[in-house]
C-alpha positions as CSV (number, residue, x, y, z in Angstrom):
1,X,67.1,-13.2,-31.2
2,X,69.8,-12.3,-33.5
3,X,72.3,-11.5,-31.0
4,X,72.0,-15.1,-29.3
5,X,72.5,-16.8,-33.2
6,X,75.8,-14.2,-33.0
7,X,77.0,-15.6,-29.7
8,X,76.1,-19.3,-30.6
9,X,77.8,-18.9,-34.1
10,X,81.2,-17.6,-31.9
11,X,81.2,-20.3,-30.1
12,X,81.9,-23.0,-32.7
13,X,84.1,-21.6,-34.5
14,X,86.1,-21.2,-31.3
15,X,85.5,-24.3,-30.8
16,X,86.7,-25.2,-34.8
17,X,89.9,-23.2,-34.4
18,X,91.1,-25.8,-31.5
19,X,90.6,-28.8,-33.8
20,X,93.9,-30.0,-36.0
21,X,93.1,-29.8,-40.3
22,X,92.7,-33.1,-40.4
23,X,89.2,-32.7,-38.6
24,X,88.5,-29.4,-39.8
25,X,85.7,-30.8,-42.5
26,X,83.8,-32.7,-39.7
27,X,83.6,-30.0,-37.6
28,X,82.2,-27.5,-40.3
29,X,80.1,-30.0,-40.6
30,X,78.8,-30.2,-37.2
31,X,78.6,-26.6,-36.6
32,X,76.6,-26.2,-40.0
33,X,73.6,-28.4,-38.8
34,X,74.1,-27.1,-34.9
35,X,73.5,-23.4,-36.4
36,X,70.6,-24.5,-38.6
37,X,68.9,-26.7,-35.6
38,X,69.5,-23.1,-33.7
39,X,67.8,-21.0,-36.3
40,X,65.1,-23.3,-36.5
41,X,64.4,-23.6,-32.3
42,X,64.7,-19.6,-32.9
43,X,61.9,-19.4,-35.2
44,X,59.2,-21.7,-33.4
45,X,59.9,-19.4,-30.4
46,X,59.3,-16.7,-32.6
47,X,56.2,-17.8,-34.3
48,X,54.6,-19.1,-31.4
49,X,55.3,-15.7,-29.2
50,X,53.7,-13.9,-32.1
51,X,50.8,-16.1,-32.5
52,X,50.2,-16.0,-28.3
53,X,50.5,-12.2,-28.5
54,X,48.9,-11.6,-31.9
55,X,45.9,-14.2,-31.6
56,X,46.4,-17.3,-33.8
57,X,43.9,-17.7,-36.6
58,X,41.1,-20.0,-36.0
59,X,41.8,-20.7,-32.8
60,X,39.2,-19.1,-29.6
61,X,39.3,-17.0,-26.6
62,X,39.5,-19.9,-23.9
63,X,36.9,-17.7,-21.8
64,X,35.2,-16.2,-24.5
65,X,31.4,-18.1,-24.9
66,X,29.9,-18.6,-28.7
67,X,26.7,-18.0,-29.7
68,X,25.1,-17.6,-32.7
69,X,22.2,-15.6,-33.3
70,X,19.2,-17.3,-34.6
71,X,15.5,-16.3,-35.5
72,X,12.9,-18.6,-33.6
73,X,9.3,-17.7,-31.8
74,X,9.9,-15.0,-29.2
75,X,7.7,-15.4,-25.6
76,X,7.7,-12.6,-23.3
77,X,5.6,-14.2,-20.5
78,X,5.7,-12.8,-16.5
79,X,5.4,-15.7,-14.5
80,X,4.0,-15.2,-10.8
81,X,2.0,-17.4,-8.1
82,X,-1.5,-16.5,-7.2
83,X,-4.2,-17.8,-5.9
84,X,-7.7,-18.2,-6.6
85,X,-10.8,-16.6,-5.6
86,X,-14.0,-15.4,-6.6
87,X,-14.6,-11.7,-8.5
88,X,-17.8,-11.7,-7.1
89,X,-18.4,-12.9,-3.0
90,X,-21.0,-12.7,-0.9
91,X,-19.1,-11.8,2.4
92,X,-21.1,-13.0,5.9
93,X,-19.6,-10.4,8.4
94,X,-19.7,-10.0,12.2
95,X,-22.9,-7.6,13.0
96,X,-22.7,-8.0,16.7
97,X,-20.9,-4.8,18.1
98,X,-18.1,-5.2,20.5
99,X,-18.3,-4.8,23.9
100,X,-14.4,-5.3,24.2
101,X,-11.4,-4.4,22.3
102,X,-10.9,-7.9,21.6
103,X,-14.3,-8.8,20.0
104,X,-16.9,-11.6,20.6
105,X,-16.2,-15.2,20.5
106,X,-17.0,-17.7,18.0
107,X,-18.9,-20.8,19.3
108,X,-19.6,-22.7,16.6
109,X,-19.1,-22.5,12.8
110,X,-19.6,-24.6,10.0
111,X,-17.0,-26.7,8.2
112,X,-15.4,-25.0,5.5
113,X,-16.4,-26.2,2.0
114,X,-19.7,-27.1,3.1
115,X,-22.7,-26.6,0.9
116,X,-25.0,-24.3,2.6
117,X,-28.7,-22.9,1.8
118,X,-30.4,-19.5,2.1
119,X,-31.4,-19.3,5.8
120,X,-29.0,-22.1,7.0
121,X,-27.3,-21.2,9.9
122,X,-23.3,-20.3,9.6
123,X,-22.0,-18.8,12.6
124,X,-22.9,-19.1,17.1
125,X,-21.4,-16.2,18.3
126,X,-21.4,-15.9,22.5
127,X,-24.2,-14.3,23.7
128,X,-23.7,-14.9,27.0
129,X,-22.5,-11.8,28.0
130,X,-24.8,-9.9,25.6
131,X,-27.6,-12.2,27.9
132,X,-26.8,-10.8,31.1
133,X,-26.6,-7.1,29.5
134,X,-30.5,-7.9,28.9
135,X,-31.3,-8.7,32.3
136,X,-29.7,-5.5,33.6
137,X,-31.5,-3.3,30.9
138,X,-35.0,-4.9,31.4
139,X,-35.0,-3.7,35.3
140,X,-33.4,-0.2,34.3
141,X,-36.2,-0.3,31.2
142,X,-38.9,-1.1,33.8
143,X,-37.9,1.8,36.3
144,X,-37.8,4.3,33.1
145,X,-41.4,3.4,32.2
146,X,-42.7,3.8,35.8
147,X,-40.9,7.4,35.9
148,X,-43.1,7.8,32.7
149,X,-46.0,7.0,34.1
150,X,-45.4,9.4,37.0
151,X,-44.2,12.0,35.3
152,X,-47.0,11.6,32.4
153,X,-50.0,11.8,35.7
154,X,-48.0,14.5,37.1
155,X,-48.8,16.9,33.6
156,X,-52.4,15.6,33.7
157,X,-53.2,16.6,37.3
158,X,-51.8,20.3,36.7
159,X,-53.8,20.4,33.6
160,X,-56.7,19.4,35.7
161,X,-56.4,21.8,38.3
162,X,-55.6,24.9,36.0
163,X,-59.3,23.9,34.6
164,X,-60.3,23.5,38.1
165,X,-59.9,26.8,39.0
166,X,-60.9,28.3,36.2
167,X,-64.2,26.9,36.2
168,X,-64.8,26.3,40.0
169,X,-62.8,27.6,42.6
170,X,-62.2,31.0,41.1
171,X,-66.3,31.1,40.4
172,X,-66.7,29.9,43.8
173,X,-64.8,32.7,45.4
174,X,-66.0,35.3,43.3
175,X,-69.3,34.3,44.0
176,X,-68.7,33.8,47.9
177,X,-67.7,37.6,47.7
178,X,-70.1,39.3,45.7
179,X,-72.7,37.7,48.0
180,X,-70.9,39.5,50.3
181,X,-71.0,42.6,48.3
182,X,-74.5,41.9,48.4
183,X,-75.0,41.7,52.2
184,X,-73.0,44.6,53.1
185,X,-74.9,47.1,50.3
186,X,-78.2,45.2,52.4
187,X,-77.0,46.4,56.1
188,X,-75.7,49.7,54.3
189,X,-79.0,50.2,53.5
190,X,-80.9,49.3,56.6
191,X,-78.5,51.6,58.3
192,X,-79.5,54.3,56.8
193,X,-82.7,54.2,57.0
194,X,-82.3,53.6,60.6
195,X,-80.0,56.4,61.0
196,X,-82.6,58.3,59.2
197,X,-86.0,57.6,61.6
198,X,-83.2,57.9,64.4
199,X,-83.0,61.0,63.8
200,X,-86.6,62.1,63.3
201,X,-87.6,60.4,66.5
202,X,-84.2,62.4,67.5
203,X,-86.1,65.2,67.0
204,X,-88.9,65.1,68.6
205,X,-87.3,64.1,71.8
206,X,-88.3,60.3,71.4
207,X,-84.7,59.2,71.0
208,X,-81.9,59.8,73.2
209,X,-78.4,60.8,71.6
210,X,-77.0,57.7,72.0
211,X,-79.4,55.9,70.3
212,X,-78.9,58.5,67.3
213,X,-74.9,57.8,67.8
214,X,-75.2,54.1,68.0
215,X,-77.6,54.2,64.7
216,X,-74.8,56.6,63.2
217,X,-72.2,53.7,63.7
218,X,-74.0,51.1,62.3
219,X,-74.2,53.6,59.0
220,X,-70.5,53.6,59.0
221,X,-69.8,49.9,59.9
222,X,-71.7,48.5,57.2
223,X,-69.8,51.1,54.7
224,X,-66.7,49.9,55.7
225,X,-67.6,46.1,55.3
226,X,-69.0,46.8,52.1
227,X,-65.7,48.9,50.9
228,X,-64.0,45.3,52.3
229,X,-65.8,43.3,49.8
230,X,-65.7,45.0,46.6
231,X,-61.9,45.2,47.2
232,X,-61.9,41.7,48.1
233,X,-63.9,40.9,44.8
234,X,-61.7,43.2,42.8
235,X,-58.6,41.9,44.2
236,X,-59.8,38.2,43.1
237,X,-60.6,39.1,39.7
238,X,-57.4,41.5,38.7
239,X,-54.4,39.8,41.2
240,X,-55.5,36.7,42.3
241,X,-56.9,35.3,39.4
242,X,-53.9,35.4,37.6
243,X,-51.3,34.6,39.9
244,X,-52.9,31.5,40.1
245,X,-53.3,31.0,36.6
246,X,-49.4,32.1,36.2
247,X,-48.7,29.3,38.8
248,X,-51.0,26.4,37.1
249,X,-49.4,27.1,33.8
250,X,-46.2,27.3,35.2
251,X,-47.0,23.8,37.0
252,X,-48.6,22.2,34.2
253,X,-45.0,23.2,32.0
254,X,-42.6,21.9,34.3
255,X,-44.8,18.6,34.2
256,X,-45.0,18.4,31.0
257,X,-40.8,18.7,31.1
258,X,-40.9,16.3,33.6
259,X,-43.2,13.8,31.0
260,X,-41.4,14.6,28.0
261,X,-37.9,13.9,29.5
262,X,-39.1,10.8,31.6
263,X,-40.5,9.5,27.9
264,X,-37.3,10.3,26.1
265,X,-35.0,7.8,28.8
266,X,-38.1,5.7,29.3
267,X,-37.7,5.4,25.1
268,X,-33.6,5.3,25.4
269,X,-33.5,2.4,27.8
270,X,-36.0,1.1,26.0
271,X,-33.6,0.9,22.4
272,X,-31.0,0.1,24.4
273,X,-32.8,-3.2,25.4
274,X,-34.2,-3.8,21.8
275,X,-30.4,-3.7,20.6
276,X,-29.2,-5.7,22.8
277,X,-31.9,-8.3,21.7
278,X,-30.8,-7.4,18.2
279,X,-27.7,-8.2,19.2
280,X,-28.6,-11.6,20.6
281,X,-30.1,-12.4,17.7
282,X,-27.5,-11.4,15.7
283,X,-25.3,-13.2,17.5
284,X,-26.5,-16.6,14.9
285,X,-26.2,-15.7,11.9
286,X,-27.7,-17.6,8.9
287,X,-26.7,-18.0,5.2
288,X,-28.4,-14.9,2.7
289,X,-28.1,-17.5,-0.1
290,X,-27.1,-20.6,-1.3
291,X,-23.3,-21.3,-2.2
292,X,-19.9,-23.0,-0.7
293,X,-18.5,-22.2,2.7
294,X,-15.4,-20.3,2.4
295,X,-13.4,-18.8,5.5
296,X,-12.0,-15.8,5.3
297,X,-8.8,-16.6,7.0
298,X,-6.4,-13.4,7.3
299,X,-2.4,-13.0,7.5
300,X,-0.9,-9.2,8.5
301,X,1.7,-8.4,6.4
302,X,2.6,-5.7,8.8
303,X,2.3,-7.2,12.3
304,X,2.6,-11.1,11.2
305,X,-0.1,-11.9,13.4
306,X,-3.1,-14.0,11.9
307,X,-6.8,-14.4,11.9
308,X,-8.2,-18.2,11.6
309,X,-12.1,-19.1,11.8
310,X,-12.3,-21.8,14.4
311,X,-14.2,-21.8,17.5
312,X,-12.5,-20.1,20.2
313,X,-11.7,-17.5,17.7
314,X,-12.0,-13.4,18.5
315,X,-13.7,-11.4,15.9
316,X,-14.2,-7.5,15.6
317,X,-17.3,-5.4,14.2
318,X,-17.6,-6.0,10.7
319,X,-15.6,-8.2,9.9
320,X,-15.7,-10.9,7.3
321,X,-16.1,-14.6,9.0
322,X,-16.7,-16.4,5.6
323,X,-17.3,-15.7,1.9
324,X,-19.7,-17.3,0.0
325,X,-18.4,-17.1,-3.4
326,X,-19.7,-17.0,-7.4
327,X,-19.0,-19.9,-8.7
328,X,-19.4,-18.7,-12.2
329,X,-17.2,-15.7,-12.2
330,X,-13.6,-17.2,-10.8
331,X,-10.5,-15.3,-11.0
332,X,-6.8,-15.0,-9.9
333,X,-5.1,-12.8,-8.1
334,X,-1.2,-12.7,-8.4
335,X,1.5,-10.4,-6.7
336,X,4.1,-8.5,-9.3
337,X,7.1,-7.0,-8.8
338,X,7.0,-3.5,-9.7
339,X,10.3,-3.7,-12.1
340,X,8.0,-6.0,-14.3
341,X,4.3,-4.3,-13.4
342,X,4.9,-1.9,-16.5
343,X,5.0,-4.7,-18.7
344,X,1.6,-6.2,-17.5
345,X,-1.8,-4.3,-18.2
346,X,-5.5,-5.1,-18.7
347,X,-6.4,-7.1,-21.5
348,X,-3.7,-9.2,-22.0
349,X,-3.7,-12.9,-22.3
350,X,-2.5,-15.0,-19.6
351,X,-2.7,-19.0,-18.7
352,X,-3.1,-20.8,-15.3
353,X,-2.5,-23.9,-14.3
354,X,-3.5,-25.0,-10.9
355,X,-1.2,-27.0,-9.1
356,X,-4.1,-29.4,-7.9
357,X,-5.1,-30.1,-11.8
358,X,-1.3,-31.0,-12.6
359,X,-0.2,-29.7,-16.0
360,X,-3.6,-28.6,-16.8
361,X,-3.7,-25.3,-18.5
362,X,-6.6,-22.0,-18.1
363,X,-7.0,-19.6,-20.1
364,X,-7.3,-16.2,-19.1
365,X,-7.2,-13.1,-18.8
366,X,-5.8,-9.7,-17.1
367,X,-9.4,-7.7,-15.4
368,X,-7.3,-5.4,-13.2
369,X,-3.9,-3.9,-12.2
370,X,-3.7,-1.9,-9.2
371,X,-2.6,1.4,-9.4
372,X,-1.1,1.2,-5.8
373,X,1.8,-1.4,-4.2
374,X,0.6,-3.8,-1.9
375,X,1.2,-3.6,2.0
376,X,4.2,-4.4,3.2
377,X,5.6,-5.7,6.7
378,X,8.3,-3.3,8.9
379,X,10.7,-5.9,7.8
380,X,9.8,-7.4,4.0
381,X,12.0,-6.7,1.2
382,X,11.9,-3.2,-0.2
383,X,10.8,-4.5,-3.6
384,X,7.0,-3.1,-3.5
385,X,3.7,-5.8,-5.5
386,X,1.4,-4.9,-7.1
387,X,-2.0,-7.1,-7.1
388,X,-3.1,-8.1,-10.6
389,X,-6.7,-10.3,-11.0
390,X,-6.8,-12.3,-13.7
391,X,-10.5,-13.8,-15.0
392,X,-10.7,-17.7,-16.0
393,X,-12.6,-17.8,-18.7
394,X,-14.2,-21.0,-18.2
395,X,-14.0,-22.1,-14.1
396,X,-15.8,-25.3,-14.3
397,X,-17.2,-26.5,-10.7
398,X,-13.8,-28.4,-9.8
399,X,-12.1,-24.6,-9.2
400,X,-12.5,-24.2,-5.7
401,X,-11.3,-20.7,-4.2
402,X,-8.1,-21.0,-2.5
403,X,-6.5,-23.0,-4.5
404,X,-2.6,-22.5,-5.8
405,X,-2.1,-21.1,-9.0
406,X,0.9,-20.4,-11.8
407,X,-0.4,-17.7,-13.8
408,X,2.1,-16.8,-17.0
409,X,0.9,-13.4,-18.7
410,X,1.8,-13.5,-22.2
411,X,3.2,-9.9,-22.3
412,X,4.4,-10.7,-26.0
413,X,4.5,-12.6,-28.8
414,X,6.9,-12.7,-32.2
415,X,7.1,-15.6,-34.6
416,X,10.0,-14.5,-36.2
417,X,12.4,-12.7,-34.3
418,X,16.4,-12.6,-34.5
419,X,17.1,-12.8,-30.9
420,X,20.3,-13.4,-28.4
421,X,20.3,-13.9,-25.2
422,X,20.0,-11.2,-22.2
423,X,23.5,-12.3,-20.8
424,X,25.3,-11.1,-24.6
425,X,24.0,-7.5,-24.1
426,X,26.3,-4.7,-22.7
427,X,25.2,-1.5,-21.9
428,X,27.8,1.3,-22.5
429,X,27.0,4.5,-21.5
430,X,23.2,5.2,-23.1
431,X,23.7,2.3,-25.6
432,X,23.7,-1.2,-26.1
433,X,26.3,-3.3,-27.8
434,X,27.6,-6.9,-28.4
435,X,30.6,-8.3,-28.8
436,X,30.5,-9.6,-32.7
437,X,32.9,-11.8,-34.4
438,X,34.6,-10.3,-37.5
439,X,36.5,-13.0,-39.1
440,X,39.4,-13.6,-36.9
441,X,38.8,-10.9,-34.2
442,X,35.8,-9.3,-32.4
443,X,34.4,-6.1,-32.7
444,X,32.1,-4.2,-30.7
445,X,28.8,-3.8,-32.5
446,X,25.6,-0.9,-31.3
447,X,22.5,-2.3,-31.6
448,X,18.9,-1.4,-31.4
449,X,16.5,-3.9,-29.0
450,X,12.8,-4.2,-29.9
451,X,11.2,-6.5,-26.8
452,X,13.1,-8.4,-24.1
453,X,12.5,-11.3,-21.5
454,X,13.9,-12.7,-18.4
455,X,16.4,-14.8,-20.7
456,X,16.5,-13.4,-24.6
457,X,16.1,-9.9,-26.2
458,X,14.7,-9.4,-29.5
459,X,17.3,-7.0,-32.3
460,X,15.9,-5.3,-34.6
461,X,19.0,-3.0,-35.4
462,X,22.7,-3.6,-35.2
463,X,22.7,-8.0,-35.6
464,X,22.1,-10.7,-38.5
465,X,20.7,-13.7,-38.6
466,X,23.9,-16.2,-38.2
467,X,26.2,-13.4,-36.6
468,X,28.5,-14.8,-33.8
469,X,28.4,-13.0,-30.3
470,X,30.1,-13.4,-26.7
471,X,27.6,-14.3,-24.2
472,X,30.1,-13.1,-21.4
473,X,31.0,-9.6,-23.3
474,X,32.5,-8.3,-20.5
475,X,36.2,-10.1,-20.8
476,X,36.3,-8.6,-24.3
477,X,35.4,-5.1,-23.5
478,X,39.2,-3.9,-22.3
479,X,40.2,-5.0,-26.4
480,X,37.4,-3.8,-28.3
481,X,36.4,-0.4,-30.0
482,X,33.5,1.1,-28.0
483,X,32.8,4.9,-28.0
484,X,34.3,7.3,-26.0
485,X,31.7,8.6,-23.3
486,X,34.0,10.5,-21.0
487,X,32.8,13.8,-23.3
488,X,29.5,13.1,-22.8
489,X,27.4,13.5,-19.8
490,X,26.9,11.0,-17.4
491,X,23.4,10.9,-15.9
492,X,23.4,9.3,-12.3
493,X,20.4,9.4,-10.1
494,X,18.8,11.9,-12.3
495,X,21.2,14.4,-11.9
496,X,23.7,15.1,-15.2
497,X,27.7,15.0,-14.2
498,X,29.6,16.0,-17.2
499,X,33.3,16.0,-18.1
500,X,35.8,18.0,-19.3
501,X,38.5,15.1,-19.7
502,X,40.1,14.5,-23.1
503,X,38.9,11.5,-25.4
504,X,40.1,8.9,-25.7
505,X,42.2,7.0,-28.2
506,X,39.7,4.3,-30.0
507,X,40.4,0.2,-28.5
508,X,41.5,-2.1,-30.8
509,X,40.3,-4.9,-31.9
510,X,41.3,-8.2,-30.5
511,X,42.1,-11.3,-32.3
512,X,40.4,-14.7,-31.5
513,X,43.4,-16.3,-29.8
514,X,43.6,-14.2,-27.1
515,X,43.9,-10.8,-25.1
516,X,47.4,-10.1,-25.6
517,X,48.1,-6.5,-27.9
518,X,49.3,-6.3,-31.3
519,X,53.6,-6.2,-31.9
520,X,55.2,-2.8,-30.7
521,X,51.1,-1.4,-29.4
522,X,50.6,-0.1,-25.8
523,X,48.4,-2.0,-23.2
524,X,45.0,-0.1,-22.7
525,X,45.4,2.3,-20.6
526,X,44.5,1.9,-16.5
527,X,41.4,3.7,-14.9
528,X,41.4,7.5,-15.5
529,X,41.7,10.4,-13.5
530,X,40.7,14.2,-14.2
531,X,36.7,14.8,-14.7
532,X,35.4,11.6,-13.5
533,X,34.9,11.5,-9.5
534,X,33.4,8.7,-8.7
535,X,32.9,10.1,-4.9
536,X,31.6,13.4,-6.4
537,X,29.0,11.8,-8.4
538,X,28.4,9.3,-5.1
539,X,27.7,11.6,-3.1
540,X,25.3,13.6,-5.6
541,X,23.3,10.5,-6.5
542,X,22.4,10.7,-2.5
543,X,22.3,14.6,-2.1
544,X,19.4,14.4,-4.4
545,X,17.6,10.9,-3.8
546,X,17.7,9.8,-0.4
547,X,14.9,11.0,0.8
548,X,15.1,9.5,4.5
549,X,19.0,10.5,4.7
550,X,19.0,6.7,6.0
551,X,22.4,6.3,3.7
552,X,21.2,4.0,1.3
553,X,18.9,4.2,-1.7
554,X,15.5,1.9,-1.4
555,X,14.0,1.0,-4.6
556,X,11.2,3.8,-4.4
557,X,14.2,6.3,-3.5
558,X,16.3,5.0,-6.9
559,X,14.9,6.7,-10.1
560,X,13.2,4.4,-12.9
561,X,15.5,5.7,-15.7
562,X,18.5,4.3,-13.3
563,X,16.8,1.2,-11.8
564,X,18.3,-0.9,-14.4
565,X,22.1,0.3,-14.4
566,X,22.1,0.2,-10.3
567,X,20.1,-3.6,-10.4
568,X,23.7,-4.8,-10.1
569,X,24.9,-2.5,-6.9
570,X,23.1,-4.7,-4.5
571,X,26.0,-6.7,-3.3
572,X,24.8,-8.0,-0.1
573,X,21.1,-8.5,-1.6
574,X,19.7,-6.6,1.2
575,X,17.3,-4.4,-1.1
576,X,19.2,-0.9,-0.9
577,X,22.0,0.2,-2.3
578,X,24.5,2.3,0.0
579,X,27.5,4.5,-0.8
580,X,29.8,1.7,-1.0
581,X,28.4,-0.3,-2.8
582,X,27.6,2.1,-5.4
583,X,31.3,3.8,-5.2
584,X,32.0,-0.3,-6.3
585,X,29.6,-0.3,-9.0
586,X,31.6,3.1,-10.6
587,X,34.9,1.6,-9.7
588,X,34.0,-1.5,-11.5
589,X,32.4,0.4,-14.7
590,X,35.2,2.7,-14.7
591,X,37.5,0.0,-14.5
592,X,36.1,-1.9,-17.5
593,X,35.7,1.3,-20.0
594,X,39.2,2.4,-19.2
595,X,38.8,5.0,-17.3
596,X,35.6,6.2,-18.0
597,X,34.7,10.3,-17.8
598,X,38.7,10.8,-17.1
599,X,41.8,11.1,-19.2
600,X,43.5,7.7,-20.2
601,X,46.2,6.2,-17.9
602,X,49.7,4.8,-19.1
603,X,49.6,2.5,-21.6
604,X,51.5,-1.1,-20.7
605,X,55.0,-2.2,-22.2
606,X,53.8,-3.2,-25.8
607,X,55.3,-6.5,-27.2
608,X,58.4,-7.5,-29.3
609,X,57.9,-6.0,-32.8
């Protein structure tokens, strides 16, 4: 600046030296103002370079957003759709068994949200095919009990002959011989005695010898034939006798077999027909009590296809046609993400409003959270729900299951709480801070958060009441003083990365007129080198969490520490976060801390002191 007032001041007086003496005085003149209109334009330029550079005082960040924090009512409320239903239902299911893979048929069915009493009927199932089952098994039925009957006269006759035998033929034959016995021991007898006078009259020459030998014979012939008959008797009482008791018994057990297994088919076929008329009958099915029709309509989250009661309709075993449901004990049941489900838990407060009943506010309350996400489909969002039920304390008869529901659980509730909003938060390495204004300039301040929402967060260290922040703390992050983390350790993916790099020289503090650097100071410096390798800790974060080595992290894959520093790595929204998009999400951070974890870069050309 001073060298172009040199030059300027030449100038004139070159110019003055041309002039004759007689002019001289007007041209001092001249060339006193010119100099002081010079010094002047010199100065503005001055000033106003400063103030661009320096910050003017009382004048704004153009991109820099105000906002004062205030105390007011704090609501931390989780907001989900639902819909209703009853805690307590009387499900009508399918009993008839299925003769198919695809089920029976429905025939008829009454109208949903009909009022129905105990015994009315709800459901016609076909029975057609279940009717010409019947007709089949009554002839097979009928041919069992005639092979009963057979088999059942077949056991009684063997019994009949074993006491037969026993009490008349084998008498009869033992009989029939010992009178044999009898007869033979008779002629025996006779013989002898004739063999005996024989042989007197022998004697005395009355008899010729072969009337003794013929008298001798007969002796011996009726020996023999009684010898035959005791053996024949002895025979029937100690072989034959028990053969044929061996063989009655042994026909009398197959019969019995034969009776026992002709009863158990006759009794098989027999169930088999008395199911298949339970079955048919089954195949109407009437209402256990009183209450409202409700169908039990059914979506797959998995395979997409859908179940709707109507006639035409193919339903498996056991399963639930229509619900008949408590009026009295009406509840909710909602669908939460799981990066809010820690915040919800039984007991808390919640109100509904039905989107039939307008603005029309419930109150309730949380009965139940599962412990376990909800299905999902193949190709849902990787964001798991969790089912919550909430209980309406008073239904009233217009609540009707299935209707559409707004369900706001009150999480939390502060009267008095100094709060900012979400957006004025910045997290730097462990901590959170915002960007306060000190007077003229902001200043980086830690705080200490007590409850937060979707929109503000409660302070309970770090802020006052009337204190100025940035909502958009991020353009003032490059000129503030924020702690040095590249000493400390960064924790990624739950596995700890520390650095060896030196610290780094404290930010100043920028004025509120703009982003330029104080007179003679250094830029910040440019992203650093050294410890922090952004690749390295990449490619640790998925060394250690992808489980599926699909190359990308899924929600359940991402630990819960880190859920909330990674929430902003989904670039394309798809649900997972892949290398590139995290090696963004460190470029980006490392970019804004100034070369976070690694030694400072250059510095830029400070201004004119």
């Amino acid at each position: 600046m001073a060298h172009v007032v040199r030059r300027h001041r030449r100038h004139l007086l070159a110019r003055g030296n041309r002039h004759p003496n007689g002019a001289d005085r007007g041209v001092r003149g001249v060339s006193i103002m010119s100099v002081l209109a010079v010094l002047v334009v010199v100065a503005a330029l001055a000033t106003g370079g400063w103030m661009y550079l320096r910050g003017g005082r009382g004048t704004t960040l153009p991109d820099v957003i105000p906002y004062k924090a205030e105390r007011g009512p704090f609501r931390h409320d989780v907001v989900e759709r639902g819909e209703v239903e009853s805690s307590r239902n009387i499900e009508v299911r399918c009993e008839v068994k299925s003769r198919n893979s695809s089920g029976i048929a429905i025939i008829d069915v009454v109208d949903e949200g009909t009022h129905v009493q105990e015994g009315d009927v709800l459901i016609r199932f076909d029975s057609s095919a279940l009717e010409q089952e019947l007709v089949q098994q009554q002839i097979v039925c009928n041919s069992a009990e005639a092979t009963e009957v057979e088999a059942r006269n077949t056991f009684e006759s063997a019994e009949i002959a074993k006491k037969e035998y026993i009490e008349g033929t084998y008498h009869q034959e033992e009989q029939q011989i010992q009178s044999e016995v009898f007869i033979a021991e008779e002629n025996l007898r006779r013989a002898q005695e004739y063999l005996t006078y024989s042989e007197r009259l022998a004697a005395k020459g009355y008899v010729t010898a072969q009337q003794l030998e013929g008298d001798r014979f007969a002796v011996e012939k009726a020996r023999t034939e009684l010898d035959a008959a005791k053996t024949r008797l002895r025979v029937l009482q100690e072989y034959t006798k028990v053969r044929m008791l061996k063989q009655l018994d042994t026909d009398i057990k197959s019969a019995e077999a034969k009776w026992k297994s002709a009863q158990s088919s006759f009794a098989l076929e027999k169930s088999k027909l008395d199911e298949i008329e339970s079955q048919i009958k089954k195949c109407t099915v009437q209402a256990p009590q009183a209450g409202q029709v409700v169908y039990a309509n059914e979506q797959s989250s998995r395979s997409g296809s859908e179940f709707i009661v109507e006639p035409g309709a193919m339903v498996r075993e056991q399963q639930t046609v229509i619900k008949l449901p408590d009026p009295e004990l009406m509840q909710v049941k909602t669908k939460i993400s799981e990066s809010r489900i820690t915040n919800v838990r039984q007991g808390m407060p919640a109100s509904i409003r039905l989107d039939a009943f307008g603005d029309e506010l419930l109150k309730g309350e949380v009965t139940r959270v599962n412990e376990y996400p909800e299905p999902s489909s193949w190709y849902s969002s990787q964001v798991k729900e969790y089912a919550a039920f909430v209980r309406i304390d008073i239904p009233g008869s217009r609540i009707r299951p299935g209707l559409t529901s707004e369900v706001t659980i009150h999480v939390r509730k502060i009267e008095d709480a100094l709060q900012v909003p979400v957006q004025a938060i910045h997290e730097h390495g462990a901590k959170f801070y915002v960007m306060v204004r000190n007077g003229e300039a902001w200043e980086a301040r830690e705080i200490v958060m007590d409850a937060t929402n979707d929109k503000f967060a409660v302070i309970s260290q770090g802020l006052s009441e009337g204190d100025v922040v940035a909502l958009n703390p991020r353009v003032l992050v490059p000129h503030v003083d924020l702690p040095e983390i590249s000493r400390q350790s960064e924790v990624a993916g739950g596995v700890q990365i520390s650095s060896d790099a030196p610290p780094e020289t404290p930010r100043r503090r920028v004025a509120s007129g703009g982003e330029g650097g104080g007179g003679g100071g250094g830029g910040p410096g440019g992203a650093g080198g050294g410890g922090f390798n952004p690749q390295q800790i990449v490619n640790t974060i998925f060394a250690n969490n992808d489980a599926d080595g699909d190359g990308k992290l899924s929600s359940s894959e991402i630990p819960a520490e880190q859920a909330g520093r990674m929430a902003g790595a989904d670039a394309n929204g798809d649900g997972s976060v892949d290398r590139q998009e995290l090696m963004q999400m460190f470029q980006r951070r490392a970019a804004e801390g100034g070369g976070q974890g690694g030694p400072r870069g250059p510095g830029g050309q400070g201004g004119p002191r």
